[in-house]
C-alpha positions in Angstrom: -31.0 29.0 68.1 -34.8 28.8 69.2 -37.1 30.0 66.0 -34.2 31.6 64.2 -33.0 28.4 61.8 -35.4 25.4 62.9 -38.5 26.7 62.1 -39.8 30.4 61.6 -43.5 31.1 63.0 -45.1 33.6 60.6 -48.2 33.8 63.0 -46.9 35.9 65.8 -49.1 37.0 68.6 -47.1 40.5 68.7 -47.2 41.9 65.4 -48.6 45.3 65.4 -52.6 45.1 64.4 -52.9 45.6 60.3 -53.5 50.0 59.8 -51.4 50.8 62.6 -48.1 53.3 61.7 -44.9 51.1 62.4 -43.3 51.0 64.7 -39.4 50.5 65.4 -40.0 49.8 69.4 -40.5 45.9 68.9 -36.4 46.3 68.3 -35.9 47.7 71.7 -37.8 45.4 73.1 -36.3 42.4 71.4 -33.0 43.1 71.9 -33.0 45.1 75.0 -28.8 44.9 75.2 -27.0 47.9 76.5 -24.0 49.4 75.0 -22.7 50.9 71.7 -22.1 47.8 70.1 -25.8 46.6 70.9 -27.1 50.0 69.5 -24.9 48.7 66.5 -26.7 45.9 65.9 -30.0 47.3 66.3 -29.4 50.0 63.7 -28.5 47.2 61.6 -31.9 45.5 62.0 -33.5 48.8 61.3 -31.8 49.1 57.8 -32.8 45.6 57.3 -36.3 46.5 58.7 -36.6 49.6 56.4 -35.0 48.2 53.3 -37.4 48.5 50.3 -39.5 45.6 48.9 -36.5 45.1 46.3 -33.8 45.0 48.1 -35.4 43.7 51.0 -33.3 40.4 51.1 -30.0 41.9 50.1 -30.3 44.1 53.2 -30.9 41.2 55.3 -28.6 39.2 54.5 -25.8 42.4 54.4 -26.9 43.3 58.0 -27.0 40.5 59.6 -23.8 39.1 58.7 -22.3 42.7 60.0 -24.4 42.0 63.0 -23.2 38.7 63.5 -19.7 39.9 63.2 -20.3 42.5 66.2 -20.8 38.7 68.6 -17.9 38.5 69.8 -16.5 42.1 70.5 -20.0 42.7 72.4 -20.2 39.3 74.1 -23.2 38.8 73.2 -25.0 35.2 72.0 -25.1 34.4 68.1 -28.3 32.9 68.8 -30.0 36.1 70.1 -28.7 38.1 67.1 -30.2 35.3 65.2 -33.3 35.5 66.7 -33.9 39.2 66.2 -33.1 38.9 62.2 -35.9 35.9 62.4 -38.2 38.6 63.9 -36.9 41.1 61.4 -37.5 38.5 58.6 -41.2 38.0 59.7 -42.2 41.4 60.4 -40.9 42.8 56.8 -42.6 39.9 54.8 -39.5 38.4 53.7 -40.6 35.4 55.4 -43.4 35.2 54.0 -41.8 36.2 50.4 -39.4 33.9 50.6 -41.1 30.6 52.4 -40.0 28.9 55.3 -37.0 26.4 53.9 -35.4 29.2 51.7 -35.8 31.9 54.8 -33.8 29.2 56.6 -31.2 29.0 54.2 -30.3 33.0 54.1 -30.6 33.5 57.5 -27.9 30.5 58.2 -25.7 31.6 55.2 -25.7 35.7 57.2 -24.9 33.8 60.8 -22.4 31.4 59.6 -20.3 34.1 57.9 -20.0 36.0 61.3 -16.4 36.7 62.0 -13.5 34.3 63.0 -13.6 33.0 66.3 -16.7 33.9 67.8 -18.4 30.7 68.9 -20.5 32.4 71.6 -24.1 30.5 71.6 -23.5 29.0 68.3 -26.6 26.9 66.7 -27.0 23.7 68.2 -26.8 20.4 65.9 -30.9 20.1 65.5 -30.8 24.1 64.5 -27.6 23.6 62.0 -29.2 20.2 60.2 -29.5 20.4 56.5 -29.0 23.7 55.9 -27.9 24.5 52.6 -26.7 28.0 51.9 -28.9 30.3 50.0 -27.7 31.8 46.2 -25.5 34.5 45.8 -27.0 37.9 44.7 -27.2 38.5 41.2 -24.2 40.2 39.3 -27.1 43.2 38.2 -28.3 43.4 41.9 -26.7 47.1 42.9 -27.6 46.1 46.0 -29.7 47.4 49.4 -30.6 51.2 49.2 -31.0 52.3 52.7 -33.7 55.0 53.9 -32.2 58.6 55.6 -31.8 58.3 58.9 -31.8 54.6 59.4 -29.0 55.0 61.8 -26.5 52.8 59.7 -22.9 52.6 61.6 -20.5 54.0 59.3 -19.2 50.7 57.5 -16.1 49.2 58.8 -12.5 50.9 56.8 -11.0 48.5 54.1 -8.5 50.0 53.0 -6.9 52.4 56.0 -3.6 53.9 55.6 -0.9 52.8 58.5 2.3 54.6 58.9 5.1 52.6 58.4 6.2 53.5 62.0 2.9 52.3 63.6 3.2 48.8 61.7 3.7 45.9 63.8 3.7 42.1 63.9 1.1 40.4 66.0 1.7 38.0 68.7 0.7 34.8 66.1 2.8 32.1 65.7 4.6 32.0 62.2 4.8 28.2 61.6 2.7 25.6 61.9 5.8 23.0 61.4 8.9 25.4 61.7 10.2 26.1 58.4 8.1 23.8 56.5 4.4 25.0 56.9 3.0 28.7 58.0 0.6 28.4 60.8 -2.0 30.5 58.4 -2.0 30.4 54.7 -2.3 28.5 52.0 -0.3 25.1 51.7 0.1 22.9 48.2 0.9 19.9 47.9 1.5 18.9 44.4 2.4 15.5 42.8 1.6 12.6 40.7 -0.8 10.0 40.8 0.4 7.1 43.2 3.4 9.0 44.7 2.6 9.1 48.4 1.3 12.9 48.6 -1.6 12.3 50.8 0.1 9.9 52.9 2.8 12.5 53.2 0.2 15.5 54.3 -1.8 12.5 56.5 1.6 11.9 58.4 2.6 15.6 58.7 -0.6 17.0 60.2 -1.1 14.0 62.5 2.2 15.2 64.3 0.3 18.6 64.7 -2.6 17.2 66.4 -0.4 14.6 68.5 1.8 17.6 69.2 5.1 15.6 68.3 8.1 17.1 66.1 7.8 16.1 62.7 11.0 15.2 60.7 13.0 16.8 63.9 10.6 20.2 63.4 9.0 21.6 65.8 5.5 21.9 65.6 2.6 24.3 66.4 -0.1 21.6 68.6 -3.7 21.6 67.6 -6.4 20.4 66.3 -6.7 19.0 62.1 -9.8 18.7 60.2 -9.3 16.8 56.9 -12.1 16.6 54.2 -11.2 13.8 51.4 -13.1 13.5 48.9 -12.4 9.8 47.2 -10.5 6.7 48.0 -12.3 7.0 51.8 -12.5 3.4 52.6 -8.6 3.4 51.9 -8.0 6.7 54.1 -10.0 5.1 56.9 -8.0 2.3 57.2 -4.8 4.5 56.6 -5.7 6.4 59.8 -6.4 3.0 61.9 -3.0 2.0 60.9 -1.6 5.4 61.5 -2.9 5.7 64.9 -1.8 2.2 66.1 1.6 2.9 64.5 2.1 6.0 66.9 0.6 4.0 69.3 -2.0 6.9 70.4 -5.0 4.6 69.9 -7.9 5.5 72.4 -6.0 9.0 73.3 -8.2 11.2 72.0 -6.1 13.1 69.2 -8.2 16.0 67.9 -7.7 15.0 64.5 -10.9 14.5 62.5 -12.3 13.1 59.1 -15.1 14.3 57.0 -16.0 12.3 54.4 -17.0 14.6 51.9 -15.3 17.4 50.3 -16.8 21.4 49.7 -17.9 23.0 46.3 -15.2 25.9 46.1 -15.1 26.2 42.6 -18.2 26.8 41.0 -21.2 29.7 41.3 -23.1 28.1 44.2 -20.5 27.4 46.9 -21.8 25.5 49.8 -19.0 27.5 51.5 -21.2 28.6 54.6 -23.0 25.0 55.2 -19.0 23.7 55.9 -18.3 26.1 58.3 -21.7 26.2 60.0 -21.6 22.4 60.8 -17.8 22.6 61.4 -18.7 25.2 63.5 -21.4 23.6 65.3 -19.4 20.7 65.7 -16.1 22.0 67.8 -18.8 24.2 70.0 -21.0 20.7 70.8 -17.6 18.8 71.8 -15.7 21.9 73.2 -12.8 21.2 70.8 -10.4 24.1 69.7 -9.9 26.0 66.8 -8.7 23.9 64.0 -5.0 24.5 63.2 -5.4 23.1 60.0 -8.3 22.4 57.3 -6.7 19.9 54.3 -8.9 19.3 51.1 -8.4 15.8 49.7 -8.0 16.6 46.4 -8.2 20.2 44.5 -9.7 18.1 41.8 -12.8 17.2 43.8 -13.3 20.5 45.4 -13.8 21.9 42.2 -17.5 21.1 42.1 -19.2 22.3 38.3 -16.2 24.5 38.2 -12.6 24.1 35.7 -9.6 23.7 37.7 -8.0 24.6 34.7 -9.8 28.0 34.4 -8.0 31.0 36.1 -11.4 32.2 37.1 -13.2 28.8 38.8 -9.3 28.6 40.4 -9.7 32.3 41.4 -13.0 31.7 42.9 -11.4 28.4 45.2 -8.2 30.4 46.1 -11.0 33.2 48.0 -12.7 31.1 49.5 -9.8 28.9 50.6 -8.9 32.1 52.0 -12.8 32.8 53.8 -11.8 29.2 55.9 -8.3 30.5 56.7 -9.7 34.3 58.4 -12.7 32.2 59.6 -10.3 29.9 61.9 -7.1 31.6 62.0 -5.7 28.4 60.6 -3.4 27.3 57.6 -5.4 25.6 54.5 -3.6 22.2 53.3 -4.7 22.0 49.4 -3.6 18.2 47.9 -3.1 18.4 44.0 -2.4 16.5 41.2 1.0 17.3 39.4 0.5 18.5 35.4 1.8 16.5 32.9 5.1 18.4 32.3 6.6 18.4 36.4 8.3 21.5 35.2 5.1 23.5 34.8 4.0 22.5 38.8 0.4 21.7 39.4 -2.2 20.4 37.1 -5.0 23.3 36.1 -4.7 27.6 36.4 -1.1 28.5 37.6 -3.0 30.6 40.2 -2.3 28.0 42.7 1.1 29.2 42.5 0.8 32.1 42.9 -1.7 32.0 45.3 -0.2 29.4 47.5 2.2 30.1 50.7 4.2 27.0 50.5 4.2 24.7 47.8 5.5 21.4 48.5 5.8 18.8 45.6 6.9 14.9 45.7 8.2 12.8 43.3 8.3 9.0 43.4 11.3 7.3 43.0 11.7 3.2 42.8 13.0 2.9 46.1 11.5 6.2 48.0 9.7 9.5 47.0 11.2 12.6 47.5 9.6 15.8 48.8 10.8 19.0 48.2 9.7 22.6 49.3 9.4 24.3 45.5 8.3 28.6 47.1 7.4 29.5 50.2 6.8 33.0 50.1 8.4 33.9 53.5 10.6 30.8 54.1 13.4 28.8 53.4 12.7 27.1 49.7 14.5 23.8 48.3 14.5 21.9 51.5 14.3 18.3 50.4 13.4 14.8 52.6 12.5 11.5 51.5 10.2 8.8 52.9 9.2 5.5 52.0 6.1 3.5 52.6 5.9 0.6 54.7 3.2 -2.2 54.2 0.9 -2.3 57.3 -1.8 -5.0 56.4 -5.1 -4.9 58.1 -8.8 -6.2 57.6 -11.6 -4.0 56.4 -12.7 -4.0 60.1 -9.2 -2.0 60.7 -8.4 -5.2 62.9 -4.0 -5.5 62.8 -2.6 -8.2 61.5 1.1 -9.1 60.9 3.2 -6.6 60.5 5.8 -7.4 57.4 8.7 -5.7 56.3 9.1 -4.0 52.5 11.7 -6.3 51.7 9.3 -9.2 52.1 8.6 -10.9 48.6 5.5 -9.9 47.0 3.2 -12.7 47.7 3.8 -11.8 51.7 2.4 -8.5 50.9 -1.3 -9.4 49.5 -2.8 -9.0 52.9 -1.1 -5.7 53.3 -4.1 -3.1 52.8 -2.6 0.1 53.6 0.8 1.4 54.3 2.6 3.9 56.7 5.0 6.5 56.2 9.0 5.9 57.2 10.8 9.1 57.3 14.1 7.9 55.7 15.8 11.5 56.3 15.0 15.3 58.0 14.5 18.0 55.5 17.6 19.6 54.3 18.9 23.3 55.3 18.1 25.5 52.3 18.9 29.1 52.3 16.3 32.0 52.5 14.8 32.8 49.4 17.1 30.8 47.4 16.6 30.3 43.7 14.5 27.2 42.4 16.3 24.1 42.3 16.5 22.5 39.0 13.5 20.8 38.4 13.5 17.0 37.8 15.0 15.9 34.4 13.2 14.0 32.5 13.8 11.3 29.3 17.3 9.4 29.5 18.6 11.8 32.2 15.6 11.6 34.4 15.6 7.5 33.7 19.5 7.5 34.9 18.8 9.8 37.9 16.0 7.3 39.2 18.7 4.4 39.2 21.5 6.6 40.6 19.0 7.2 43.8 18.1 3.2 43.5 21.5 2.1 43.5 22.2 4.4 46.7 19.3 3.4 48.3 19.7 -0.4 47.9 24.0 -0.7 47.6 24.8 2.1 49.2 26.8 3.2 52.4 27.2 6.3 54.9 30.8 8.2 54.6 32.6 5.0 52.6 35.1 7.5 52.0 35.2 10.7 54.0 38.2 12.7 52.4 35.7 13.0 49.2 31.9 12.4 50.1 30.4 14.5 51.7 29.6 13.8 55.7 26.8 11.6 56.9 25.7 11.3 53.3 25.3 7.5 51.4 26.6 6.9 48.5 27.1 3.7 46.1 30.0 2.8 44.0 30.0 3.1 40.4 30.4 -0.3 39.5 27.2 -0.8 41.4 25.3 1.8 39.3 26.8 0.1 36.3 25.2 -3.0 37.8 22.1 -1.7 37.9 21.8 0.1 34.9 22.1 -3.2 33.3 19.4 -4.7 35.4 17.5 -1.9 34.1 18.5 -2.0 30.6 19.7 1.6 30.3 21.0 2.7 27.4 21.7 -0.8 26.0 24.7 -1.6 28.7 24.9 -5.0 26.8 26.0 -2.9 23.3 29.2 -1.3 22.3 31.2 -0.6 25.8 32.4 2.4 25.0 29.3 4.0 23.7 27.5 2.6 27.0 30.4 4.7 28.7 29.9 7.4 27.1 26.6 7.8 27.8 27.0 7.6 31.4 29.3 10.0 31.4 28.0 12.1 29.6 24.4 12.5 31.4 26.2 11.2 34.9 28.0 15.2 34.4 24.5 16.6 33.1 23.1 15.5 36.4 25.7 16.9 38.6 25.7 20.2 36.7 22.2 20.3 37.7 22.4 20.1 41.2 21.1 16.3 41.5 24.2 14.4 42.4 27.9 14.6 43.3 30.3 12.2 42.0 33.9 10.9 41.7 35.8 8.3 39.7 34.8 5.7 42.4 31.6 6.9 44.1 28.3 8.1 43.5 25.9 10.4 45.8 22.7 12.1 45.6 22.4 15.7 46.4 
């Protein structure tokens, strides 16, 4: 992008002499392009040309993001589209109205909103630098009032009719990891402080760039972007280990880190600076479009707005939606779980709503579990666990010994980071099937935690196949009754037969739930 971003010259030699009529020729002659597109975006540039003294900007910034969206289908070079809104800009007196930084600022926000795909001539790094975008309109602005015969294309149809016979499914690929996460959308994952979530989404997405079945799922190969917002020291070395773990180090996965996190949430989004430098990055290493975009957390993505405000939320959820249309990708949202886990995430339930998968986890004492809560077009309460492993390093990411969890404590002080260990594959779920139960909570919840403890550390595959179910691990009671007393559960040392009445009791409360299957000898989680 020559004098279109970088630096506008509001002293050129071919302006027209001060008294003369204008003239629309300089248009031809800047943007001499053949074709009916072409004469598409040249009407464009006369509107914006013609626009009156209020509405002058408005216009502008209106016609050159339709311009900009015509790139692609008329193969022809962002940059030159840019540069003729520069010359527009300048000849109007916007330029000079405006000033050079904030000229810069509109005339990157119109070109970076051009439409999905269309990386043709994008702006080089030194053109893209430091560009913030410039401030929405005002809500009183009625916006560009454009002269007769301006020879405006008719605006594109929003909201066409199609007859049900003449609707079909594209050639898109519906999953990004079959059956867990849509290949575009909106993905949630929700959970509580300290329970593995983004080590979860970490793992998930790096089988997507490395192309590798995840939890014995296929997956759709490409390239990840994920912005985090805090803890990046930790995520750094996270991905250090993570790479050496899968033994890809020096491969060249396309999976990238940006240290810093978009304002979706509040008035003045910096939306379009993301995706211009984004942008400007994959065309200035020839990388593909991203398959998926995570934002690591909500929470800090929120800028000035109120995650707990249905209207900030609204405004995030849009513009979540602007980065999926603008790379054809899904958008990976980590969130904090609310305080009642029945209610879902933290904030606006719009997320819910909003969302096309929502995956939560809970942590457990021995493993966390995840669990697919709604997927709009998919399979819901599919459930898998993982644990995480210790995987110690230096702050220069440098490996050192690698110790097992079952190491005591004081082996572990070196251990800096961890990786994730898939302890099982997601469970078949039927299509659309109601909501599992959520996760009980007081003595219940406390007694489920120890039932999944017990299995984890006693237990055994198929003990007794003519009542457990197969391939599934289950523990003996007497072991649970060991361990509820390690845990001091409903005082186990006080009157027997009340202690066995309360196991009973919430042991069948848990079963009736759909958490755990028992009989008079064993014990298994469902």
């Amino acid at each position: 992008m020559t004098q279109a971003t970088a630096e506008i010259d509001t002293e050129r030699p071919d302006l027209p002499p001060a008294g003369d009529p204008p003239s629309l020729q300089w248009i031809e002659d800047e943007f001499p392009d053949s074709g009916m597109m072409a004469d598409g975006i040249r009407s464009l540039a006369r509107a914006a040309y013609q626009a009156p003294p209020e509405h002058r900007r408005t216009a502008f910034h209106l016609s050159a993001r339709e311009a900009a969206g015509h790139a692609g289908t008329a193969n022809i070079p962002i940059v030159r589209i840019a540069d003729l809104f520069a010359a527009v800009a300048e000849r109007n007196g916007l330029a000079a109205e405006l000033g050079p930084d904030e000229m810069q600022a509109v005339l990157a926000e119109a070109i970076a909103r051009r439409a999905a795909g269309d990386r043709q001539g994008a702006a080089g790094p030194e053109d893209m630098a430091e560009l913030e975008p410039a401030p929405p309109p005002a809500d009183d602005d009625p916006g560009p009032e454009f002269p007769p015969g301006a020879g405006l294309p008719p605006p594109r149809p929003l909201f066409r009719p199609v007859p049900i016979d003449l609707v079909q499914i594209g050639g898109e690929p519906q999953w990004l990891i079959a059956g867990l996460i849509p290949a575009r959308g909106l993905a949630a994952i929700i959970g509580p402080p300290k329970c593995g979530k983004s080590y979860l989404t970490t793992d998930m997405l790096f089988s997507v760039a490395r192309g590798e079945p995840y939890a014995g799922r296929d997956v759709l190969q490409g390239p990840v972007v994920y912005l985090t917002g805090e803890g990046v020291q930790g995520f750094k070395r996270r991905l250090i280990a993570m790479r050496r773990h899968y033994a890809v180090e020096g491969k060249g996965i396309d999976f990238f880190m940006v240290e810093n996190v978009p304002d979706l949430g509040s008035e003045r989004t910096n939306l379009a600076a993301i995706l211009a430098e984004i942008d400007e990055f994959l065309e200035r290493y020839e990388i593909e479009t991203p398959r998926a975009i995570v934002l690591d957390t909500l929470a800090r993505c929120m800028g000035d707005g109120d995650e707990s405000s249905a209207r900030d939320m609204g405004r995030f959820i849009i513009r979540c939606g602007e980065i999926e249309r603008h790379y054809g990708c899904v958008v990976a949202v980590v969130h904090h779980m609310g305080k009642d886990a029945s209610r879902g995430a933290r904030g606006s339930n719009a997320l819910n709503g909003a969302a096309d998968v929502t995956i939560s986890v809970e942590k457990g004492e021995a493993f966390s579990t995840v669990r697919v809560d709604e997927m709009k077009d998919g399979p819901e309460g599919q459930e898998w666990r993982f644990r995480l492993l210790p995987y110690p390093s230096d702050e220069a990411g440098t490996e050192l010994k690698k110790r097992s969890i079952d190491d005591p404590p004081e082996a572990l002080t070196e251990a800096s980071t961890c990786i994730v260990d898939l302890l099982s594959q997601p469970t078949t779920a039927k299509h659309n099937e109601a909501n599992r139960a959520r996760v009980p909570r007081g003595v219940a919840g406390d007694l489920l935690k120890i039932v999944r403890y017990t299995i984890e550390e006693s237990g055994t595959t198929n003990p007794d196949g003519s009542v457990v179910p197969p391939n599934t691990r289950a523990a003996t009671r007497a072991d649970l009754k060991n361990y509820c007393k390690l845990r001091d559960w409903q005082d186990p040392e006080g009157k027997p037969d009340a202690f066995r009445a309360a196991l009973s009791r919430y042991l069948s409360a848990l079963r009736d739930g759909g958490h755990i299957g028992y009989t008079a000898d064993w014990i298994w989680a469902l």
